[in-house]
N, C-alpha and C positions, 0 to 999 in steps of 0.2 A: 668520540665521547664514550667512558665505559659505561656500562651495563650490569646492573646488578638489581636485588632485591629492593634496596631503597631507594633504588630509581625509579621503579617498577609503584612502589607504594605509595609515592608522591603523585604518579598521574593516577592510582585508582582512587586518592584521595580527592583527584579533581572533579572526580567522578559521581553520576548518582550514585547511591549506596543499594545496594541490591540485597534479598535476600540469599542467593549464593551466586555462587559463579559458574558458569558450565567452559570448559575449556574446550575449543577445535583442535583434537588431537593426531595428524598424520602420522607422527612416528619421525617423521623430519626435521632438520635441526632447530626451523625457525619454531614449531610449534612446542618442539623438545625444550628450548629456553625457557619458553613463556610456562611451562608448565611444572618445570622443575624451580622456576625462581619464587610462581602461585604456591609451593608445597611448601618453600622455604617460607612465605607468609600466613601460613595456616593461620598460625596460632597469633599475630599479630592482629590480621584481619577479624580475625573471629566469627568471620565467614564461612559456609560449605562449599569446598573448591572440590567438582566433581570433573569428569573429562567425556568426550567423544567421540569414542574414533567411525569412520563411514568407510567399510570397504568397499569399494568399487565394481573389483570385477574384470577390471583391464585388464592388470599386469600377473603376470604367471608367479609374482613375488608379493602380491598379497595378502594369502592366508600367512605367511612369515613374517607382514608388516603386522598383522592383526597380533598375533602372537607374541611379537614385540612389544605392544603398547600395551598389549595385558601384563607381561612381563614388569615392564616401566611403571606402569601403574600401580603394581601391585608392590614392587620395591617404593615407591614411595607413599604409600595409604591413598590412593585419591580411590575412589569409584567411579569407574569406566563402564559409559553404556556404548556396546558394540553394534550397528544398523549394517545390515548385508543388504547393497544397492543394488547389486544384479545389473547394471548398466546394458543398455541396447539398443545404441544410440539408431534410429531410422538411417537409412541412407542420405550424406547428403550431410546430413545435420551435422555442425560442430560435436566435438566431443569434447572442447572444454568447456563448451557452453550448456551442454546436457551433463556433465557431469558438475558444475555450477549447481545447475537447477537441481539437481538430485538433490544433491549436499544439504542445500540451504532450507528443501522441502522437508527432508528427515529432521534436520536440529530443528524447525519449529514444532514438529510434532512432539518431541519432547522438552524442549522450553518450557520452564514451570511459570506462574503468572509472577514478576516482580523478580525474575532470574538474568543474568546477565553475562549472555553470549562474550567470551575474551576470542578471537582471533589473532593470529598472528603474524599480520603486514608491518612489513619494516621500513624504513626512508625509502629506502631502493626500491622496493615495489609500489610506494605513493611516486615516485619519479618517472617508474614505466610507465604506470595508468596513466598518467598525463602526455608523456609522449604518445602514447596508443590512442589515447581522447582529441588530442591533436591532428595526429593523421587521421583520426575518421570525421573529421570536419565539428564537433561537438562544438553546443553551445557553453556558457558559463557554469548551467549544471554539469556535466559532464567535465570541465575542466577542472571545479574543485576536486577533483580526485575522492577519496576513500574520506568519509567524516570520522575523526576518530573517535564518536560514542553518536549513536540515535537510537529513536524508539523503536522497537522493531518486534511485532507479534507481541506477548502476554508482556516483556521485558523489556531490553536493551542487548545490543550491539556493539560492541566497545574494542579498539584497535589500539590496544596501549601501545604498542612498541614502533608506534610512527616517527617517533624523535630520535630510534635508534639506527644506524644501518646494519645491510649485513654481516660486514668486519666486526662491527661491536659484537653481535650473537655468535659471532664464532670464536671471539675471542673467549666468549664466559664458557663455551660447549667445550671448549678446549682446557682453560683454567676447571671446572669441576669434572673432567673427565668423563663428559658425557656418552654416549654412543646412540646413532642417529642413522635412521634410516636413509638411502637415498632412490630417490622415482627417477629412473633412467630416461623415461619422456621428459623431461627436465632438462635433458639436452636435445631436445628433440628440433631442430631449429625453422624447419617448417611451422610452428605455431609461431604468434607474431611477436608474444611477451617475448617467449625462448632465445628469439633472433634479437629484439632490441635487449635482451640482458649479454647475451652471449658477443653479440658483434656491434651495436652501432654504442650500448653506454659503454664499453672498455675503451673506443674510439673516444667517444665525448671526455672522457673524465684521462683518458693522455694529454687530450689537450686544455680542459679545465675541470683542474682533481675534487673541485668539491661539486660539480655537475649536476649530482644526485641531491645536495644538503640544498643546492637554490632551485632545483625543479622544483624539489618536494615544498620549499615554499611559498615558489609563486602559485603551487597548487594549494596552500595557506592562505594568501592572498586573493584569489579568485575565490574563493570558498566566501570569504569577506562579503565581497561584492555580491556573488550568487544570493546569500542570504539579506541582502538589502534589495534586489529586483522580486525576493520571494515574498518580503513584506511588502513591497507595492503592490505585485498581483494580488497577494490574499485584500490588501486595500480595495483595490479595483472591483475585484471579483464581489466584494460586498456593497459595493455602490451599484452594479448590475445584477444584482440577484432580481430575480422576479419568479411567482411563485413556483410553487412545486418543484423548488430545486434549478428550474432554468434561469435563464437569463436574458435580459432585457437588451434586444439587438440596438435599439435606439442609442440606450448607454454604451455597447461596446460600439457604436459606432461614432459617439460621440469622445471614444481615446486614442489619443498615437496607434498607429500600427505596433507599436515593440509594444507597448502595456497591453493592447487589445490581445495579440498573442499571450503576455506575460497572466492575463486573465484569464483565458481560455485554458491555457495551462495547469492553473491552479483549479479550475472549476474540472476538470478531467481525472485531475491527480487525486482531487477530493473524490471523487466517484470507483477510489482504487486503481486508475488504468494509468499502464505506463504513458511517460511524458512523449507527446506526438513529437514526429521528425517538423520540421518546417515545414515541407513540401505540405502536407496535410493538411495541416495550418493556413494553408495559401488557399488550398481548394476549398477552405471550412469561410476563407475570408469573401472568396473570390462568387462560389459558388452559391452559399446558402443566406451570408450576412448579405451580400448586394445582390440578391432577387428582391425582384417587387411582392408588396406584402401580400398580394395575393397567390405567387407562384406555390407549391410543395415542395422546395429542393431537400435532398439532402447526401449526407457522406457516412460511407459504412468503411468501418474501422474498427478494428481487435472485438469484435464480437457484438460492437455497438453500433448504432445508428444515430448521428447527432441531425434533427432535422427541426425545420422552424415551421412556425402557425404563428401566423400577424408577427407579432412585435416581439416574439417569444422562441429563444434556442432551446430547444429541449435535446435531452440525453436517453435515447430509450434503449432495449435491447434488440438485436436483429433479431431473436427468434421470439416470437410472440407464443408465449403456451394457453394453448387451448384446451377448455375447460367446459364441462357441463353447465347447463343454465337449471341446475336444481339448486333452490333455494339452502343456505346455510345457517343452521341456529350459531346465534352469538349468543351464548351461556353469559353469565354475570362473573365475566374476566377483561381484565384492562386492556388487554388486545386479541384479535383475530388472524390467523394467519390464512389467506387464500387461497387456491390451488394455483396461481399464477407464480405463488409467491410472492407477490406483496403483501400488504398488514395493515389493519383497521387497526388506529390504538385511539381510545379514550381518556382524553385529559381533563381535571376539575376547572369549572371556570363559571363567573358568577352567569354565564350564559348557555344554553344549549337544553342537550336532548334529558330530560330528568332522570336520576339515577331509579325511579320505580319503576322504567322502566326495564329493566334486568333482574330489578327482586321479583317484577313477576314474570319472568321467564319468557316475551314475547317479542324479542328482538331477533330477524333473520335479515341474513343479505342478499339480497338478489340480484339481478342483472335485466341489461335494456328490454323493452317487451313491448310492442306496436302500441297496448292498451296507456301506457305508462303516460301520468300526467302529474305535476306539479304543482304546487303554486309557493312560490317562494318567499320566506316567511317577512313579512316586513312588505310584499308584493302583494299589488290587486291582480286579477286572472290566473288562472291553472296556464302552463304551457307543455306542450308536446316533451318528447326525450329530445330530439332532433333542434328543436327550438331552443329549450333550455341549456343543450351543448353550446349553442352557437352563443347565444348570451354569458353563459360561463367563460367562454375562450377556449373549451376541453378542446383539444387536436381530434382531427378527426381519429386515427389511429388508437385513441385510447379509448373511445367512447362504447367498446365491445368488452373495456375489461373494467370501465369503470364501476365500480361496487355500490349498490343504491340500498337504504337501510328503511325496515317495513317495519311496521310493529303492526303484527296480524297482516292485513290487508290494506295497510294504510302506508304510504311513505314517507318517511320521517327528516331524510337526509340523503345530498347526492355527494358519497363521498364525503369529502371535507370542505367541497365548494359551497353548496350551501344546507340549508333547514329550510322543510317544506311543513308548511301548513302550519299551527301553535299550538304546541303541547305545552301544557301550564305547572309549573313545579311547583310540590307543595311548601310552604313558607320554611325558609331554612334548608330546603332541603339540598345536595350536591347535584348540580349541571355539568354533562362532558360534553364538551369540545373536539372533533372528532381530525385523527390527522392519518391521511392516507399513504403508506412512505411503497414506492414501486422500484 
């Protein structure tokens, strides 16, 4: 298939529309296409096509690559913002995988809000990812290979040139007389891509030439798929929600093993953490959903602690920050930030704490205290901290960080669980709702 600008402008046409574009600029031939064919669409788009290049720090031909793409960029008008990565990789540690992480950490730092990342993977490389996803056992996410546009930080992420292979890009770098830098580790064949580009797809595609066009699409077709197990889980995940963000063991115990995983998944991914291996998954099923509802089990994992109380999965963090028990004014603002970092916010609702109390200035937060007594509003008798925890359901674990709200010397609220005692709104007036996000 050839390659050119109006090829090029029919898929950003499939595309959301962005307010500009930021291009991933190595100085390489693949990024070199994509970015000379973007200059050739300036004025059609009517969009700001900017570029970026990330020096590394590896190669001794670096600052020449850098120079290059200022050069490149400078003959064709784009504006180039240059990031020095200084890479240093630990011992041990991949270096495509740290120089990955660099890359991707710098361009969000500059990602404007509503901007849209162009990278430049072509068939051939949607066809490796999938051989490489395959030999590391991957499930169905990992088999859909590279998604050619998602959301990603302030913007989008977008992979126009998936439809194309590498023959096509070198055909147009050739027809426009381009000049393109090249990364000698690119033959490097100790890394795994390098080896399946270099030795097993030249094999494959001897013996069937279009090898690359049907990987890259059964990685189209798995993609399919992936995205129908992803709307079950998010299904699932919301028939087991229970509060404060957990989840209700009884319900994930009441679905298939594949959705009980395919929910747990989606409740993790929603919490920002990458998607657990299986093995994980096994221990989270084996270890903490089938203890007795009295046990404490739990599984710590990427920085987290998923651990259950009664009938309830909760997601906490392993480190628990420890904080002073001096009282906090809450000023007459929509929310609170804590030294834990969690957040008291304040919603209107025809029910709760009256907003008079914040015009006159006597709302603090405090924490658990022996003297501390309740009585829960709608409830006859005051009860203890200790008491009212075990009535609420609070996990024991949190009951040290949970935030209880006074006015003067009076307790008004535990958290977002409940309203202690009845404070009377004047007629008309706004009541918040109080929600505790950790």
């Amino acid at each position: 298939m050839a390659f050119g600008p109006a090829d090029l402008l029919k898929t950003l046409q499939d595309l959301p529309t962005p307010g500009s574009y930021l291009v991933a600029y190595s100085g390489g031939l693949d990024s070199h296409v994509l970015l000379h064919a973007m200059a050739a669409l300036r004025d059609q788009l009517g969009i700001p096509v900017r570029a970026i290049h990330l020096h590394h720090g590896l190669q001794q031909q670096a600052d020449q690559w850098q120079l290059h793409c200022e050069t490149t960029c400078a003959e064709l008008n784009v504006p180039l913002l240059v990031e020095q990565l200084g890479l240093q990789p630990a011992p041990g540690e991949s270096i495509e995988a740290a120089a990955r992480e660099a890359r991707y950490a710098a361009i969000a730092r500059h990602l404007q809000p509503g901007e849209m990342l162009l990278t430049a993977q072509h068939r051939d490389d949607q066809a490796e990812t999938l051989l490489l996803q395959l030999l590391r056992g991957a499930g169905v996410e990992g088999l859909s290979g590279m998604p050619p546009c998602r959301k990603w930080h302030a913007g989008w992420q977008a992979r126009p040139l998936l439809a194309f292979s590498r023959e096509d890009l070198n055909a147009y770098a050739l027809d426009h007389a381009l000049n393109w830098v090249e990364d000698p580790s690119n033959q490097d064949q100790r890394f795994d891509r390098n080896y399946l580009r270099h030795t097993v797809m030249p094999a494959l595609q001897a013996r069937w030439p279009s090898a690359s066009q049907t990987l890259a699409r059964s990685a189209s077709h798995i993609a399919a798929a992936a995205q129908l197990v992803r709307d079950t889980a998010d299904m699932d995940l919301e028939s087991c929600q229970a509060g404060h963000g957990g989840l209700s063991v009884s319900a994930l115990l009441g679905l298939p093993t594949a959705r009980r995983f395919g929910a747990m998944r989606a409740w993790l991914r929603g919490h920002g953490l990458p998607v657990p291996e299986r093995a994980r998954l096994l221990e989270i099923d084996r270890s903490v959903l089938a203890a007795s509802p009295g046990a404490s089990p739990e599984v710590a994992w990427a920085g987290m602690v998923v651990r259950r109380y009664r009938d309830q999965l909760w997601l906490v963090s392993a480190h628990v920050t420890e904080h002073s028990q001096e009282p906090i004014a809450w000023p007459d603002q929509p929310s609170l930030w804590l030294p834990d970092g969690s957040r008291l916010t304040r919603e209107a609702a025809e029910e709760g704490l009256p907003a008079h109390l914040w015009g006159q200035g006597r709302v603090e937060v405090r924490w658990r205290s022996e003297d501390f007594r309740c009585r829960p509003r709608g409830r006859q008798g005051s009860r203890t901290f200790k008491k009212l925890c075990q009535e609420l359901g609070v996990p024991p674990w949190q009951r040290d960080q949970l935030p209880l709200v006074y006015v003067e010397d009076r307790p008004v609220a535990v958290a977002d669980y409940c309203l202690c005692g009845d404070l009377s709104a004047i007629p008309g007036e706004t009541c918040y709702r109080l929600r505790w996000s950790t």
